[in-house]
Kinemage of the C-alpha trace (Angstrom):
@kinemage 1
@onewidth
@group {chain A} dominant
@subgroup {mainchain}
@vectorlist {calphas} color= white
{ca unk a 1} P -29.285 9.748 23.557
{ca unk a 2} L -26.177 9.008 21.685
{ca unk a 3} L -23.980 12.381 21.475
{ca unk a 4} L -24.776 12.126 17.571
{ca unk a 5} L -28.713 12.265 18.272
{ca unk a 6} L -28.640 15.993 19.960
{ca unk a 7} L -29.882 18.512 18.667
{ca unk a 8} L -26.528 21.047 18.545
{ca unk a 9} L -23.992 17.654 16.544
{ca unk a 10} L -20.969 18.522 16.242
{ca unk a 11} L -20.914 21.266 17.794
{ca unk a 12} L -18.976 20.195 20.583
{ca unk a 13} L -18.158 22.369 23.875
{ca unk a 14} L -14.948 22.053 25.715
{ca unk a 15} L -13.402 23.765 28.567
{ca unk a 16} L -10.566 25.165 27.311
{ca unk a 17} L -9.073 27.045 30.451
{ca unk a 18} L -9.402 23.623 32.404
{ca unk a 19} L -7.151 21.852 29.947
{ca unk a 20} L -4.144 24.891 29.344
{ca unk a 21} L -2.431 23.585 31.695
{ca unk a 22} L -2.642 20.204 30.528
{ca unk a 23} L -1.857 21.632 27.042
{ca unk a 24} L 1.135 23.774 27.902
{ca unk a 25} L 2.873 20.025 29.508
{ca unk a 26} L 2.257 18.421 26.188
{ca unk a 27} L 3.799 21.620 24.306
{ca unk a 28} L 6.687 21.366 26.500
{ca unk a 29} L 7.250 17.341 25.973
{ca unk a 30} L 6.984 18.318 22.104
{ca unk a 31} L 9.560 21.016 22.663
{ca unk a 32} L 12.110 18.615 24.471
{ca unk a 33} L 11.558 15.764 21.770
{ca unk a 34} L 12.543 17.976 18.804
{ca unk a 35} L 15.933 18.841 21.126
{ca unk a 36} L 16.602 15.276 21.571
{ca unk a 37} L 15.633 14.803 17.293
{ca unk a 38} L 18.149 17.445 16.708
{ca unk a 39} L 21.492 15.610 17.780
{ca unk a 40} L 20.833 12.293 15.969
{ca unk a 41} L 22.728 11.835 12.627
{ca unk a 42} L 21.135 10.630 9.773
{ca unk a 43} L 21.277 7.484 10.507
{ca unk a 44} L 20.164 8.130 13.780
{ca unk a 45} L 17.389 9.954 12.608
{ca unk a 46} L 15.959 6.790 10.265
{ca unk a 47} L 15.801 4.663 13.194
{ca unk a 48} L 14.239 6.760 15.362
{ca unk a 49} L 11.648 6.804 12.683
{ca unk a 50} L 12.058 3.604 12.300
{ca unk a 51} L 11.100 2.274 15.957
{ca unk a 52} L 7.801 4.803 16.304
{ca unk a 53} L 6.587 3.229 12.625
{ca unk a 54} L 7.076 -0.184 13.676
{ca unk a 55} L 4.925 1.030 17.271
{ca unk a 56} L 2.467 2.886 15.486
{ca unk a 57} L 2.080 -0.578 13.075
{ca unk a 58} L 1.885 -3.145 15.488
{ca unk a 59} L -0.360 -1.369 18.524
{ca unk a 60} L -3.267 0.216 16.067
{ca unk a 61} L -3.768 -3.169 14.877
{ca unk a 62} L -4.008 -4.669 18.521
{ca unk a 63} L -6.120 -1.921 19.600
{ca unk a 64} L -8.703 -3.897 17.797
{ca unk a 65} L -7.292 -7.461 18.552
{ca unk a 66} L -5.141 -7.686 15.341
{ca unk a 67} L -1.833 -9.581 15.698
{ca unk a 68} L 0.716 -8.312 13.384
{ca unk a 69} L 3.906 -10.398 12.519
{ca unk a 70} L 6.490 -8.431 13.982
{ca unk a 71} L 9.372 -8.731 11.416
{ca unk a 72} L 7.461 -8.438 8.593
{ca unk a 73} L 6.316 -4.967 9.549
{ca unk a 74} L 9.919 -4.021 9.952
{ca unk a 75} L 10.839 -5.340 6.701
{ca unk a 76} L 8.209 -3.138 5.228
{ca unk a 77} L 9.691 -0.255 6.690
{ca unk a 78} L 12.932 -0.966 6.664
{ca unk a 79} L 12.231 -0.834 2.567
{ca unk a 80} L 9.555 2.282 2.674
{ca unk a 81} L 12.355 4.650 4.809
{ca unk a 82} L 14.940 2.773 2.068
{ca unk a 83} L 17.064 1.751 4.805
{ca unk a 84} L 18.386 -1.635 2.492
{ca unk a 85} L 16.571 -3.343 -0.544
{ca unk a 86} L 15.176 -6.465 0.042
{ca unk a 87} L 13.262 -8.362 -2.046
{ca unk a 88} L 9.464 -8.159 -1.948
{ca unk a 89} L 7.739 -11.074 0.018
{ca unk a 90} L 4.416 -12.379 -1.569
{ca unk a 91} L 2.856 -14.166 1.244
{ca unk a 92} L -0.568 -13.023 2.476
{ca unk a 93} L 0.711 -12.031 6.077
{ca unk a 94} L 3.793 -10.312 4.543
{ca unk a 95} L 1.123 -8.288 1.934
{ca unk a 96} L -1.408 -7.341 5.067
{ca unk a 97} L 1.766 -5.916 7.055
{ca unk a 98} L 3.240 -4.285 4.155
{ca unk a 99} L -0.321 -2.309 3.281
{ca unk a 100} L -0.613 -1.147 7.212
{ca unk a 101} L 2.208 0.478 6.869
{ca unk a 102} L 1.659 1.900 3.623
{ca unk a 103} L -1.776 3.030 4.959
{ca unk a 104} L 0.054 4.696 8.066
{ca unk a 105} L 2.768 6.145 5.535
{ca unk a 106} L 0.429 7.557 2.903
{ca unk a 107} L -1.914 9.445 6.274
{ca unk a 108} L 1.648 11.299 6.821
{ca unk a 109} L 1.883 12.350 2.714
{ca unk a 110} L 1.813 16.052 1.614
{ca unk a 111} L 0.269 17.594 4.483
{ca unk a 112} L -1.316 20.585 2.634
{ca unk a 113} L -3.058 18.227 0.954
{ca unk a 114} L -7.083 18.082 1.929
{ca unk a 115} L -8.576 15.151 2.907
{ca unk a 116} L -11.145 13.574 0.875
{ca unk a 117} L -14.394 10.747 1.221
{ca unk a 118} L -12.117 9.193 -1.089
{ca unk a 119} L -8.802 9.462 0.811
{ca unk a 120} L -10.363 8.014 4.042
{ca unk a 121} L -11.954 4.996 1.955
{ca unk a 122} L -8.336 4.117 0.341
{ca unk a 123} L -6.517 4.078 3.801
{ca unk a 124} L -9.835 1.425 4.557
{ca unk a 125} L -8.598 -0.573 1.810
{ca unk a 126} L -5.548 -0.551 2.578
{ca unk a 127} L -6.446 -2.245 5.873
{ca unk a 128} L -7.853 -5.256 4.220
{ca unk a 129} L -5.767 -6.447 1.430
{ca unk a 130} L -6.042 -10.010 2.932
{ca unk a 131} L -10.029 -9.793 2.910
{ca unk a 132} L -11.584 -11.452 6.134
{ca unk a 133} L -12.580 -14.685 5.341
{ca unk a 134} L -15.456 -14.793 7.722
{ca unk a 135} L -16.971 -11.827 7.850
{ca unk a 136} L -17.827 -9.905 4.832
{ca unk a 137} L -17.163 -6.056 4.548
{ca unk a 138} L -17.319 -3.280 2.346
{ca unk a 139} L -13.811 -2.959 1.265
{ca unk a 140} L -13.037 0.920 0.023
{ca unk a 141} L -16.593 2.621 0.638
{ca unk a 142} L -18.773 3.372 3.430
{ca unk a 143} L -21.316 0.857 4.934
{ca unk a 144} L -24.423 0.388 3.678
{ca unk a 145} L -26.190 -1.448 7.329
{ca unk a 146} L -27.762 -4.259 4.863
{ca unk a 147} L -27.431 -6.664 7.940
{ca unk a 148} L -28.890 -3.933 10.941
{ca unk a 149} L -27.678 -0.368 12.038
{ca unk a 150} L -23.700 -0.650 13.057
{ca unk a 151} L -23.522 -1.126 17.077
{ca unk a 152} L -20.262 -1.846 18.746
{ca unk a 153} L -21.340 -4.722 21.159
{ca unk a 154} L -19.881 -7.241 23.516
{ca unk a 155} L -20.997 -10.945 24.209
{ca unk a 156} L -19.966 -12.593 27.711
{ca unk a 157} L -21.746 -15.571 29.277
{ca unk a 158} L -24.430 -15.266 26.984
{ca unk a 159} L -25.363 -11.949 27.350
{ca unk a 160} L -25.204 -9.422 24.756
{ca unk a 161} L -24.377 -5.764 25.762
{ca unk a 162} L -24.669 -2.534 23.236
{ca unk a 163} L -22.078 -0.372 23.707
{ca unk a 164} L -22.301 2.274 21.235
{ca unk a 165} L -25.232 2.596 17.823
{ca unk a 166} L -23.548 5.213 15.088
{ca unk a 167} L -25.613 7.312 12.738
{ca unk a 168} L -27.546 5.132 10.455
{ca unk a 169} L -25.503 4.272 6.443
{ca unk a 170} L -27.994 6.703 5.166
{ca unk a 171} L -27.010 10.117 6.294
{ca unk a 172} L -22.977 9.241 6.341
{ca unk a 173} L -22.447 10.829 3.023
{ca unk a 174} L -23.903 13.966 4.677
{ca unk a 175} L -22.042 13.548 7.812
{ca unk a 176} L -18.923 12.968 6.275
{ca unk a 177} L -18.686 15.833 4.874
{ca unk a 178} L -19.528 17.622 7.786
{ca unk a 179} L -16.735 16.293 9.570
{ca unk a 180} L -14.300 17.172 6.434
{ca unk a 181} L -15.260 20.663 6.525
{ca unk a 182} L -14.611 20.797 10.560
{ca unk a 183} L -11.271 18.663 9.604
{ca unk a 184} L -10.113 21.474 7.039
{ca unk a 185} L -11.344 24.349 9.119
{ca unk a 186} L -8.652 26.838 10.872
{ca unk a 187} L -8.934 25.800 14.708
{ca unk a 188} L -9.109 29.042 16.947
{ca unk a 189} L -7.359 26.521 19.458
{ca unk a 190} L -3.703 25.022 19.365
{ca unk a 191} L -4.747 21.733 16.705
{ca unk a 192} L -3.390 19.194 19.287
{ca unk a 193} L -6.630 19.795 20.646
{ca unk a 194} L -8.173 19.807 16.944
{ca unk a 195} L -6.894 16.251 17.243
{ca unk a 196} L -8.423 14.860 20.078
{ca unk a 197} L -12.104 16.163 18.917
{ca unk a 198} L -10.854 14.613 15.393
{ca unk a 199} L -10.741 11.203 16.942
{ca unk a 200} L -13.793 11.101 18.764
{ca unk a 201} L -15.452 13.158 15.705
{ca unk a 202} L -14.377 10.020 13.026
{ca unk a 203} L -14.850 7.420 15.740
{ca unk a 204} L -18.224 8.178 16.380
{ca unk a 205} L -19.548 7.960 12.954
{ca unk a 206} L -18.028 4.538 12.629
{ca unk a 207} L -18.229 4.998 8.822
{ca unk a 208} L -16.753 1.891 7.741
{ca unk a 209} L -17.772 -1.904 8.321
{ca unk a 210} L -14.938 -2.502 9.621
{ca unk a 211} L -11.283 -0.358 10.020
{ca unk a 212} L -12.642 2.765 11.679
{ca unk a 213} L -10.327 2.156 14.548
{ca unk a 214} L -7.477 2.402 12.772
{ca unk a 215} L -8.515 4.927 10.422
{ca unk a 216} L -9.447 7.524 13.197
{ca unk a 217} L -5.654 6.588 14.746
{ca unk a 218} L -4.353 7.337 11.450
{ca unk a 219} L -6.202 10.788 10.888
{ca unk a 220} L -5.135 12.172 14.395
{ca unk a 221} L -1.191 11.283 13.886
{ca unk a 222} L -2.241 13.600 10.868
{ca unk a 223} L -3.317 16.840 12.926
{ca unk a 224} L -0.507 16.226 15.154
{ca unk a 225} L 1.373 16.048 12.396
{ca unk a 226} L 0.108 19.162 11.093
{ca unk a 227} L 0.202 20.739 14.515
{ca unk a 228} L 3.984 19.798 14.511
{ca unk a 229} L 4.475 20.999 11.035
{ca unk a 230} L 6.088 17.786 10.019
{ca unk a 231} L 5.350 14.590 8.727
{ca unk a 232} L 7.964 12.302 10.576
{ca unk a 233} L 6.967 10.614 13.004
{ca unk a 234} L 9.722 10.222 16.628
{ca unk a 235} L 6.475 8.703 18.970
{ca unk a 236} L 3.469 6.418 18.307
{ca unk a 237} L 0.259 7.813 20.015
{ca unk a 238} L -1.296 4.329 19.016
{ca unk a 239} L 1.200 2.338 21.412
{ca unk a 240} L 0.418 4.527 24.645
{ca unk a 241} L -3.303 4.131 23.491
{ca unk a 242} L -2.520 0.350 23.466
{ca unk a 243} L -1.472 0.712 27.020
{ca unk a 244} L -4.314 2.405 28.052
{ca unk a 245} L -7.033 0.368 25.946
{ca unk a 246} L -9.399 -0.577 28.853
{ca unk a 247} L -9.687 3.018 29.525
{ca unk a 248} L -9.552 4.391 25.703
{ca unk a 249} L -12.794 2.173 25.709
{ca unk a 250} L -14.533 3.311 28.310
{ca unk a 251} L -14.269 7.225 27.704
{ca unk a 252} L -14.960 6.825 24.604
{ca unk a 253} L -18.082 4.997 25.414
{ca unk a 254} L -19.391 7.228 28.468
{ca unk a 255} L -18.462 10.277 25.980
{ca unk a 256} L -20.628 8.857 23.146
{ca unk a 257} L -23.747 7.899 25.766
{ca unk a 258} L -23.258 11.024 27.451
{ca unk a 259} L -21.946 9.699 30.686
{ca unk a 260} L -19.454 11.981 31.860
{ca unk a 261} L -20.711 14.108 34.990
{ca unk a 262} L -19.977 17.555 32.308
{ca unk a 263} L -22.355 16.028 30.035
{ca unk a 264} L -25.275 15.612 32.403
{ca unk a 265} L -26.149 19.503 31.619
{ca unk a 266} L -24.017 19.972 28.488
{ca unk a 267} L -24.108 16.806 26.484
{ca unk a 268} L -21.512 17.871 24.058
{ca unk a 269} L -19.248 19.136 26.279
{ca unk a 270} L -16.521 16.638 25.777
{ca unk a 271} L -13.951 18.175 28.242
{ca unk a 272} L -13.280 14.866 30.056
{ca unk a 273} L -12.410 13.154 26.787
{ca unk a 274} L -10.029 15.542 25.637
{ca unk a 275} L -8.264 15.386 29.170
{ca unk a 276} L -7.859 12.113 28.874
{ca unk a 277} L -6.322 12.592 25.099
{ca unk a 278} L -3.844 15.268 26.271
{ca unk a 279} L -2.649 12.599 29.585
{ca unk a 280} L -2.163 9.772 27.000
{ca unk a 281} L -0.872 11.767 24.299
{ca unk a 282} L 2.016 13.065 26.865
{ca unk a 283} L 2.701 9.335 27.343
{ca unk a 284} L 3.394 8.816 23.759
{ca unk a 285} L 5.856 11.843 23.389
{ca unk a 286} L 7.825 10.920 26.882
{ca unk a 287} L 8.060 7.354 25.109
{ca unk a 288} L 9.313 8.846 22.175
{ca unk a 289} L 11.767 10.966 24.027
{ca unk a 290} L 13.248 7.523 25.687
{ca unk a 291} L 13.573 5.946 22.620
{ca unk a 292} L 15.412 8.750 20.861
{ca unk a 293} L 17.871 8.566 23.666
{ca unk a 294} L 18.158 4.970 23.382
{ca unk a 295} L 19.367 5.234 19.577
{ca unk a 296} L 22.193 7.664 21.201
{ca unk a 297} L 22.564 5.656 24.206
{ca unk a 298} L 23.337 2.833 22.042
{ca unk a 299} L 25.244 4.706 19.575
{ca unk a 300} L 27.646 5.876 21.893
{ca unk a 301} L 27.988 2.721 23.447
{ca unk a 302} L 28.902 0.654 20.737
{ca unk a 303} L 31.685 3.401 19.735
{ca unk a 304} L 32.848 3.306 23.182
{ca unk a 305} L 33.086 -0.134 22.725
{ca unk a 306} L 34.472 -0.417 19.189
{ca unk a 307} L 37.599 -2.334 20.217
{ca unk a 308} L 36.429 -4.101 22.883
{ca unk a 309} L 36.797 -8.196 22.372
{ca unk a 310} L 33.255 -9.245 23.211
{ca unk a 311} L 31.807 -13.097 22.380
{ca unk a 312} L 28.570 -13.271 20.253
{ca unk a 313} L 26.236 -14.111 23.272
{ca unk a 314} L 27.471 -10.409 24.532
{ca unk a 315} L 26.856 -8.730 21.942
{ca unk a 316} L 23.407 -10.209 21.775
{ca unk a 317} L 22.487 -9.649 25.513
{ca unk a 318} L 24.311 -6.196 25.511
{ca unk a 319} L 21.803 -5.401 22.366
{ca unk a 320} L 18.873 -6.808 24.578
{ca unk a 321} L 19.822 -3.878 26.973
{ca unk a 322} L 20.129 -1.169 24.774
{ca unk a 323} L 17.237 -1.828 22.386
{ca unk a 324} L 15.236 -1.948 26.041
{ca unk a 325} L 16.477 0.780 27.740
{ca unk a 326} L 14.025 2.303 30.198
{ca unk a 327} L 11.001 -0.347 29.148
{ca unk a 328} L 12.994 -3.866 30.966
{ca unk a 329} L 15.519 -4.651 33.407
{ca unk a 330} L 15.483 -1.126 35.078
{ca unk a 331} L 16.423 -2.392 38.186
{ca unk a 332} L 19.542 -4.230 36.422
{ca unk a 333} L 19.931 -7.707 34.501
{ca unk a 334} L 20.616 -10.661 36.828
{ca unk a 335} L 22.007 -13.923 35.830
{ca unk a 336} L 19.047 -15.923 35.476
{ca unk a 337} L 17.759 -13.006 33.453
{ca unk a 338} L 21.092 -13.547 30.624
{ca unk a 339} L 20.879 -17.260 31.104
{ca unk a 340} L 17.341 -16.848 29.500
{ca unk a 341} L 18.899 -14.459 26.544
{ca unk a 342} L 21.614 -15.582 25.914
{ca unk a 343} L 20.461 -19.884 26.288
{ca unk a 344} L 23.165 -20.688 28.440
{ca unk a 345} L 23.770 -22.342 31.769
{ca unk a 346} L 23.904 -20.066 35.169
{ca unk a 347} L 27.230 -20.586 35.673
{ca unk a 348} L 28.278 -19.104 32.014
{ca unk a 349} L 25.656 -16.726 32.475
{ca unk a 350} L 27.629 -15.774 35.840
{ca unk a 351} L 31.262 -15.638 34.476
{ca unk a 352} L 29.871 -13.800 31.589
{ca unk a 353} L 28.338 -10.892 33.809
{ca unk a 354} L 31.524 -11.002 35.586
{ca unk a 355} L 33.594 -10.509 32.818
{ca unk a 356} L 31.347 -7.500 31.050
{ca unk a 357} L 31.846 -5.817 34.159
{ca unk a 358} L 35.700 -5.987 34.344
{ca unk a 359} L 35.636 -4.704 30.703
{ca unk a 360} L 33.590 -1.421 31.658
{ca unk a 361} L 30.137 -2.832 29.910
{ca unk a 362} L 27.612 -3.596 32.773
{ca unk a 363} L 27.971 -2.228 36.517
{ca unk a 364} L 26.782 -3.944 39.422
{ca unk a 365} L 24.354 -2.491 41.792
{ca unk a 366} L 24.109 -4.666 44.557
{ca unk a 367} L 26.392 -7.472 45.073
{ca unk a 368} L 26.006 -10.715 46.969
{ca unk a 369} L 25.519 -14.137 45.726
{ca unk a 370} L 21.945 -14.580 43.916
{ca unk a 371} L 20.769 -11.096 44.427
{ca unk a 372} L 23.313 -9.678 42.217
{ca unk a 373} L 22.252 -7.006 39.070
{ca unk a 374} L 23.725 -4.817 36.593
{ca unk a 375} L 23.242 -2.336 34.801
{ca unk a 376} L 24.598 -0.788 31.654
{ca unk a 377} L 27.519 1.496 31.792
{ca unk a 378} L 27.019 3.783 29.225
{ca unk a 379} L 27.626 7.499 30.643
């Protein structure tokens, strides 16, 4: 039986003492991350947002295999946070990245405000502004399982596997409004766990033709919102879900079959998936932490190095280093590794590294001959 079929949906049972300490870790992350929020400037502050947006924009969409164009999404939100005017591109791949973010903008709006069937069916359409040219969808409203009940399947050598069936189109109405009225409810637990059961709620009914996905992604960063009591976002729970896709998949499928060894004589006890939440959800807010400091890192850097008479190719490779900080080159940048930036020979690439590090940039940590690195000098 699917974990919708039983006899007790929703009423799902959780272990709450085995997670605490799990909880209190993700409490304490939060905690640090607002610290860290608290010394940017303004500035600062806007592209902080800035960078999580951009995550939370490109990684929900390739979650489900959706490519994004990169700068396009940051031209949206470099105009949404009003960081400069620009004016407003009208091809089709400019309009779909412009209405993610909108969709992902408008889930953070006036918290107070409930959510309605209505609500959850214009974030949908916001998804699909560029309709899919192959596969028809209800755009805006709720499927209707014309074409057979909705299964999320897989095809490989010819072989078709069933990975998950949702409740049939004609009791979502009912169910939706279930899971609004659990959604609005007060939790009697901290809501970062409302969240996770929010996800796997939504996610389950798989309400839409297409977009649930993404919708479910954007009503968690809601709760958490909520539970944070703010809507700005510092860390994108959709990027460490991204990075942990084979295994998002897979609990959510042995949750919704009933899988997990908890379930075998509870099948609503969902304790495994929530554990999993909390562990991934801790990723996201120690990557948000990193990049907060890399917006001081290379704030301070750059006034450090106000007066410093750098050439344009390092500049460019110094901005590779900060904009990466703590994702690439962690054991240092080697020469081969700025001849590649920078599209110059080894030997420039050499006598530039050499001459960063005489001017205080980049310090080397271990010399001799090919083996050479640096790193940034930025304390």
């Amino acid at each position: 039986m699917y974990l919708w079929e039983h006899v007790d949906w929703p009423n799902f049972n959780v272990d709450w003492a085995e997670l605490e300490l799990r909880l209190q870790e993700v409490l304490a992350l939060q905690s640090k991350l607002v610290g860290k929020v608290e010394t940017l400037s303004e500035g600062q502050h806007k592209q902080a947002q800035m960078d999580a947006l951009l995550q939370s924009a490109i990684k929900t969409s390739a979650i489900e295999g959706e490519n994004l164009n990169v700068e396009s999404v940051r031209s949206s939100i470099t105009r949404h946070l009003g960081l400069e005017q620009s004016a407003q591109e009208s091809s089709s791949e400019s309009e779909r990245e412009s209405a993610v973010v909108n969709m992902l903008s408008s889930a953070l709006d006036d918290l107070r405000q409930p959510i309605t069937k209505e609500t959850l069916c214009q974030w949908q359409s916001l998804l699909f502004v560029v309709p899919p040219l192959i596969n028809k969808i209800h755009i805006g409203k709720f499927r209707d399982d014309a074409l057979g009940v909705m299964q999320v399947i897989s095809q490989r050598t010819g072989k078709t596997t069933v990975h998950y069936e949702a409740p049939s189109a004609k009791i979502i109405d009912g169910e939706i409004r279930q899971f609004l009225r659990f959604y609005h409810q007060s939790s009697s637990h901290h809501d970062v766990l409302k969240a996770a059961l929010a996800h796997l709620y939504f996610i389950s009914l798989h309400p839409f033709d297409d977009g649930n996905g993404r919708v479910a992604r954007a009503l968690t960063d809601r709760v958490l919102a909520q539970a944070e009591n703010t809507s700005v976002r510092f860390y994108s729970l959709s990027a460490a879900i991204e990075k942990n896709k084979e295994s998002y998949y897979q609990i959510l499928e042995d949750t919704q079959n009933g899988r997990n060894k908890v379930q075998s004589t509870n099948p609503l006890n969902v304790t495994d998936w929530v554990k999993w939440f909390l562990d991934v959800l801790s990723q996201a807010i120690e990557a948000g932490i990193l990049s907060v400091e890399r917006v001081l890192i290379k704030a301070k850097f750059w006034q450090q190095h106000a007066q410093t008479p750098l050439t344009e190719r390092q500049i460019k490779v110094l901005n590779r280093l900060l904009d990466s900080y703590g994702i690439e080159f962690q054991q240092g940048i080697a020469a081969r590794h700025y001849k590649s930036i920078a599209n110059v020979s080894k030997a420039t690439a050499t006598r530039d590294l050499a001459e960063l590090q005489s001017k205080g940039c980049i310090q080397i940590t271990q010399a001799g001959g090919r083996s050479a690195r640096y790193l940034l000098n930025h304390d």
